[in-house]
N, C-alpha and C positions, 0 to 999 in steps of 0.2 A: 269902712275900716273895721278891722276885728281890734275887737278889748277883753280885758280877761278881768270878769269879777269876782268877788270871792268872798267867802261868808265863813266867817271864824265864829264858831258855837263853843259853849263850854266841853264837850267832849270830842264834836267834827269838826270838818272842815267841810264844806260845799264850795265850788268853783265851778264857773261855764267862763267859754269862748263865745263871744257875742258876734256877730256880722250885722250892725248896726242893732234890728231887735229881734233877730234873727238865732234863735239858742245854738250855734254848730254842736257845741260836744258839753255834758255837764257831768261830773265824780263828785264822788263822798268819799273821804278819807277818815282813819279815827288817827287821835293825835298820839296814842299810846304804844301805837304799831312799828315799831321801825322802820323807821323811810318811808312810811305810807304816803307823809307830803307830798316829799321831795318826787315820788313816782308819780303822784295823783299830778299833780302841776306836768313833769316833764308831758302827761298824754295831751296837754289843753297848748303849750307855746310849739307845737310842731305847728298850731294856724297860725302864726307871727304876729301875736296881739302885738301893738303899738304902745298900749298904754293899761292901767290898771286901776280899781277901785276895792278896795277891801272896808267892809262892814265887819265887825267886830264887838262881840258882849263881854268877850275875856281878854281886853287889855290888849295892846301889841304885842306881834308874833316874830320873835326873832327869826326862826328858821323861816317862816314866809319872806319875813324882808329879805332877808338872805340871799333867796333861791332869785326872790327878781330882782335883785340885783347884780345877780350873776348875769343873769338872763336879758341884761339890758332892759327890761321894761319899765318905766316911771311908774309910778306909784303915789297916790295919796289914802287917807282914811275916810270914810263916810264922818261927819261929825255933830253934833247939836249945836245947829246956829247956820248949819248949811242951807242954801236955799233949795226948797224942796216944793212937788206940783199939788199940794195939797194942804188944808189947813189943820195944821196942828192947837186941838184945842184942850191937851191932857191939860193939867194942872201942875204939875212938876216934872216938866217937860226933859230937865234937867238927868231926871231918876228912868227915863223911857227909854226901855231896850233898841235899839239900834233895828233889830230885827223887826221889831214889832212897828218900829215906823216905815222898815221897806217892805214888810209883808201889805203896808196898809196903803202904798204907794204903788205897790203891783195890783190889790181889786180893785183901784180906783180908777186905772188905768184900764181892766181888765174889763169894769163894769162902769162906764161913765155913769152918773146921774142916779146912779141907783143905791138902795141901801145894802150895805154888804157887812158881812161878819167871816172874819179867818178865824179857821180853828187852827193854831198849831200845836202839835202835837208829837214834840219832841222831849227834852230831859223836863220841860215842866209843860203843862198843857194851857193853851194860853187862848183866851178870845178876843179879837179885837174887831172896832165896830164902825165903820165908817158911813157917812149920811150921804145919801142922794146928791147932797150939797159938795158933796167933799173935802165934808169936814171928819177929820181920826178926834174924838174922845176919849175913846180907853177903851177897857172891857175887863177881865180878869184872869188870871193866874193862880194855877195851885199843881201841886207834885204830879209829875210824869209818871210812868208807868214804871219804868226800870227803879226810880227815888223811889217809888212808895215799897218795891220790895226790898229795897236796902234800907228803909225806914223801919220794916217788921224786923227785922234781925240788927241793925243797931241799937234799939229802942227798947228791944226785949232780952232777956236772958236766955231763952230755949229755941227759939222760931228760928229756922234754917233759913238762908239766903238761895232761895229760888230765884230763876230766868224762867222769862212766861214757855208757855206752852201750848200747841196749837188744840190741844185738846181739853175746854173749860167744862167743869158741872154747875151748876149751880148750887149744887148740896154737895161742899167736899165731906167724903168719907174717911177724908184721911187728911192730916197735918197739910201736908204739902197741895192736895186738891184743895181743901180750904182756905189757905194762903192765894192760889192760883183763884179761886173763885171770888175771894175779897176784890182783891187788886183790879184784877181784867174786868171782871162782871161790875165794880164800883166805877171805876174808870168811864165804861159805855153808859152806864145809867146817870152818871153827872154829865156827860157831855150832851145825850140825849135832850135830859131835861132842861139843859139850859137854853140848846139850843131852839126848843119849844117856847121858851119865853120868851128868844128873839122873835120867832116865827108867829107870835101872838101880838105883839107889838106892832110890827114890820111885814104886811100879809105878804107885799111883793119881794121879799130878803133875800139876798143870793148866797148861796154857802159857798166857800172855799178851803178844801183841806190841806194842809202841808204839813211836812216835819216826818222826821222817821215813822210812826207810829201811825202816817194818814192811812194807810193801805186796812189797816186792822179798824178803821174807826167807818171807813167807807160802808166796808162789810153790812156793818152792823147800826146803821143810819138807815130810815126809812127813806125820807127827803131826796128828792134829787139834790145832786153834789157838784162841783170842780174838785177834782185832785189832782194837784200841782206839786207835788215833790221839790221842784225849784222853785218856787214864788220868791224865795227870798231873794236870790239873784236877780229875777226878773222886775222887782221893785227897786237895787240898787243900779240894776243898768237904766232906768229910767232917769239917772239922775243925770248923767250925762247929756240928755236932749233940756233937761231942768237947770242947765247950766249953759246951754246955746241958745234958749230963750231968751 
């Protein structure tokens, strides 16, 4: 049976069509775009999902509700308190992004028994750490790449609001290379070394990238990697076999 899941972020949307764990087709939409949705979904219900699951860190989405329920498809929300194939042992389980427990539900499926760390790396860059065990305890969170250069220019009186650039120095010459060489060059060096202190803990650790910005983080990682662009789908379609158990 195909299902259609969907991943509401604070600025995208991510959706696949499932054939049980099967990815048929997956889009990224932004929510700022006109009709970006409404198009991004019409390409995924030409496979006649039956039914739907939406994960969510920004609150209910009218227009998504909307669109399936035009669309005839049911719908529910991922939620806290759901039953889920792994142990949750954050602390305030409560305050846990939605995301970050189905990204942690996708390596543990992905990697039975072993210990794994998600890098995602979208509007905030976020690590999450799961044990051999299959237990999720947390990891950490701090500004995305696109926040921290709208943090130099809200923050300051003169700093221009730059979008990255495929071409970094490490010694900007100029305002704007400086700016690009903060952000991008700080960005890889925090993620780097964090990732080194799982990797020193954890000799056997598996990495997993996701979120817009994995492609740029892959680069520039020594480590052998997974990059996963959908993980996060592919952790809330697990929930479904987590609920016919």
């Amino acid at each position: 049976m195909n299902r259609l899941v969907i991943d509401i972020g604070n600025t995208t949307i991510k959706a696949g069509c499932f054939n049980n764990r099967l990815l048929i087709k997956a889009i990224r939409a932004v929510f700022d775009e006109e009709n970006a949705v409404e198009e991004a979904l019409l390409k995924l219900v030409v496979h006649e999902p039956k039914e739907a699951l939406i994960g969510s860190v920004a609150g209910k989405k009218k227009e998504v509700e909307q669109f399936l329920k035009r669309a005839s498809i049911p719908f529910r929300y991922f939620q806290h308190g759901d039953k889920i194939p792994i142990k949750n042992k954050y602390e305030t389980p409560e305050t846990l992004g939605l995301d970050r427990l189905a990204n942690a539900i996708a390596a543990a499926a992905i990697y039975p028994n072993k210990p794994v760390v998600v890098i995602d790396a979208g509007t905030c860059i976020k690590f999450d750490f799961i044990t051999r065990n299959n237990e999720f305890f947390g990891g950490s969170i701090s500004p995305g790449i696109d926040m921290r250069f709208k943090a130099l220019h809200q923050f300051t009186n003169r700093l221009p609001l730059l979008s990255r650039s495929e071409m970094v120095y490490l010694i900007g010459k100029n305002t704007t290379e400086a700016i690009q060489s903060g952000v991008i060059n700080g960005a890889l060096a925090e993620v780097k070394e964090i990732l080194e202190q799982y990797q020193m803990t954890h000799k056997d650790l598996q990495v997993i990238l996701t979120g817009g910005d994995c492609a740029l983080l892959e680069r520039s990682l020594k480590s052998s990697v997974l990059s996963d662009p959908w993980l996060t789908l592919k952790g809330l379609n697990e929930l479904f076999y987590t609920d016919a158990a």
